[in-house]
N, C-alpha and C positions, 0 to 999 in steps of 0.2 A: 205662627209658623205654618207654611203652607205646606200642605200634602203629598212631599217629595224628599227623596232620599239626595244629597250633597255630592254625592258619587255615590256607582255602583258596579261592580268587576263582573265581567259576563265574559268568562272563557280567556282571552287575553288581552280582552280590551277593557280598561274604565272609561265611564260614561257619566261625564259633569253636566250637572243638572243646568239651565240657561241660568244665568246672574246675572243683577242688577246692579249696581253701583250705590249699595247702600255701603255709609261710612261707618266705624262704631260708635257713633251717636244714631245709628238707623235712621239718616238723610241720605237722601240722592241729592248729592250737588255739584255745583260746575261745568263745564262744557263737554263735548264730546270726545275731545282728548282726556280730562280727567278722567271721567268716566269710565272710558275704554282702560286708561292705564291701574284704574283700580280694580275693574274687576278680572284682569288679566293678572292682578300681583295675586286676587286672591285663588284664582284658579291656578296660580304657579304655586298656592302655599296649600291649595287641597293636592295636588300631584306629587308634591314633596313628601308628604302623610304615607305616599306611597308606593314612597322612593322612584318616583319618576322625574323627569325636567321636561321642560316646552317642548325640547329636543323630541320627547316622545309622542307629541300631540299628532295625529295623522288627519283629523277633523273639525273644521269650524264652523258654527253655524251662528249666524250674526242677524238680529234684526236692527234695524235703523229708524226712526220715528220719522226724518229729515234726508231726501235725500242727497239738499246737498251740504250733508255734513259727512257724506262719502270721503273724499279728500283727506279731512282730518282725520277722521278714524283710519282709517288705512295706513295713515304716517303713526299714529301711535300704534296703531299694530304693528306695523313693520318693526316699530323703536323696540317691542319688548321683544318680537320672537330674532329679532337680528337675521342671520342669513338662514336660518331655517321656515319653510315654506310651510307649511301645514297646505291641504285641498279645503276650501270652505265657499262656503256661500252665503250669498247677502240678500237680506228680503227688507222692502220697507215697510212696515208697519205701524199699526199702533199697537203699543205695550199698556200690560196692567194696573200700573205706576205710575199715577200724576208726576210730573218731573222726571222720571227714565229715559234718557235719549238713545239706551242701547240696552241690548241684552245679547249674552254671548254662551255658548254652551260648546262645548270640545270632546271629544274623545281621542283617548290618548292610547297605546298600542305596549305590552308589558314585552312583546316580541323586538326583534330589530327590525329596523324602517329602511327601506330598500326605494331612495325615489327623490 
């Protein structure tokens, strides 16, 4: 397990640590829509823990391996958060993780969202 807190509340904002798309057999598999869409359910199920929804996410911060798997992930982002917009931003890079096509980290807002 690596050297980082799951979340963490700092005043009235949580702070999700970036995630990878490991499934619970601990593989990363599938394309960048999976991917995307798994580790958005699990960052919907650490938010829940604390009684928040996507609804309260004000921050995205997204790396990409591939950029033109832009497209895709984008439509599966869009698919989970629906008309709510979160501010985020996209970098290419390379990730830690033989097989990670993405990794995504959020911070969510325990105030109300004005935007």
């Amino acid at each position: 397990m690596a050297h980082l807190s799951t979340s963490i509340k700092a005043g009235s904002l949580l702070f999700l640590s970036g995630r990878l798309a490991f499934d619970s057999d601990g593989k990363i598999t599938g394309d960048i829509e999976k991917q995307t869409a798994l580790i958005l359910e699990q960052h919907f199920d650490e938010l829940s823990k604390h009684n928040l929804r996507p609804e309260n996410v004000v921050k995205a911060g997204v790396w990409l391996t591939e950029r033109d798997d832009f497209q895709s992930f984008d439509s599966a982002y869009a698919q989970a958060f629906g008309d709510h917009r979160p501010a985020r931003a996209t970098v290419i890079s390379q990730l830690a993780i033989h097989g990670a096509l993405i990794e995504i980290d959020l911070v969510a807002s325990f105030d109300s969202i004005v935007g």
